[in-house]
N, C-alpha and C positions, 0 to 999 in steps of 0.2 A: 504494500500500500504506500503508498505516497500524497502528501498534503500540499497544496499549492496556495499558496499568497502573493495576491497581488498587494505593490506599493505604488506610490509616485503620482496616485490621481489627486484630485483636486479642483478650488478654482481658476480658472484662467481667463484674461481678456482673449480678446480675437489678436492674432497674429503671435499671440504666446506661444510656447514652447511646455512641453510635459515627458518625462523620460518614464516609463511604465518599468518595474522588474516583475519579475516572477522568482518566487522562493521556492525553494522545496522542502521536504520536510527530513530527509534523504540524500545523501549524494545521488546523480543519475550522471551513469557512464556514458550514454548514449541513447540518442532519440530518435526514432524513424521522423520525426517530424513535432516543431512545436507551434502552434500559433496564437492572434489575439482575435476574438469576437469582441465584439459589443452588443448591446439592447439599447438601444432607446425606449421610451416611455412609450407603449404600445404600438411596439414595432415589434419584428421576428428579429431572433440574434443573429445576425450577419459574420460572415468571414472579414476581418479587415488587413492583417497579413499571415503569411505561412512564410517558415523555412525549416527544408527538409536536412535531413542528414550527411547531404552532401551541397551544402549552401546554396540549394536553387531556392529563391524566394517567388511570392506572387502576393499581389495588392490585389483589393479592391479598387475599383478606377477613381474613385473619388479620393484616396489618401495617396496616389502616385506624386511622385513626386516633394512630398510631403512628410511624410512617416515611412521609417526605416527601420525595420527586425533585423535584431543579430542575436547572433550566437553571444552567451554571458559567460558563468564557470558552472562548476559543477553543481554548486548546490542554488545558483540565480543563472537556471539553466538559458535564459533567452528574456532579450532587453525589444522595448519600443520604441525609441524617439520620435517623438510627436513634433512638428514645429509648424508653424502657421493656421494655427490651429481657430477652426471656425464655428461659429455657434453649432451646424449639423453636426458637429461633433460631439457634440454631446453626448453622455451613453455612459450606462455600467459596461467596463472592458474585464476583460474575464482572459484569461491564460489557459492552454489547454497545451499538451505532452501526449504524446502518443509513442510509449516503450514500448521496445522488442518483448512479448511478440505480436503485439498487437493491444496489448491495453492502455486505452484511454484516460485522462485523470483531465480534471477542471479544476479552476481555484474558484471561490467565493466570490469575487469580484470588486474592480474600485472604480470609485465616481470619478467621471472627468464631468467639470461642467465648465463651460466656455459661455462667457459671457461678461458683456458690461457694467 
């Protein structure tokens, strides 16, 4: 089992900046894949980035350019930088880990809220 914490959300104006981790509860040697979701307030949770275990990543078209997943250490297995960051951004962002050999894990989730 493994427990995930998200940090680093917050408030933010528009064109702020916010760096997302993920903790684990655990060393993790390795991930077929980590990424970040969000929810908005009565919206479905969405993909916002992914990157797999051999650094190919993929955005949503609306954070290109923008927000940037890496790879972290061992136990803040993978980071977000947020930057120009816009009210639609708003959203609980949530962390998700995908170990060999396939099990899934999610963190709890942290507020981003972006606004004046």
């Amino acid at each position: 089992q493994v427990q995930l914490v998200e940090s680093g959300g917050g408030l933010v104006q528009p064109g702020g900046s916010l760096r997302l981790s993920c903790a684990a509860s655990r060393i993790i040697f390795s991930y077929n894949a980590a990424a970040w979701y969000r929810q908005a307030p009565g919206e479905q949770r969405e993909l916002v980035a992914q990157i797999t275990s051999s650094g190919s990543t993929i955005y949503t078209d609306s954070v290109k350019g923008r927000f940037t997943i890496s790879r972290g250490n061992a136990v803040k297995p993978v980071v977000l930088q947020m930057n120009s960051l816009k009210p639609e951004d708003t959203a609980v962002y949530y962390c998700n880990i995908l170990i060999p050999p396939g099990t899934e894990y999610w963190g709890q989730g942290t507020q981003v809220t972006v606004s004046s």
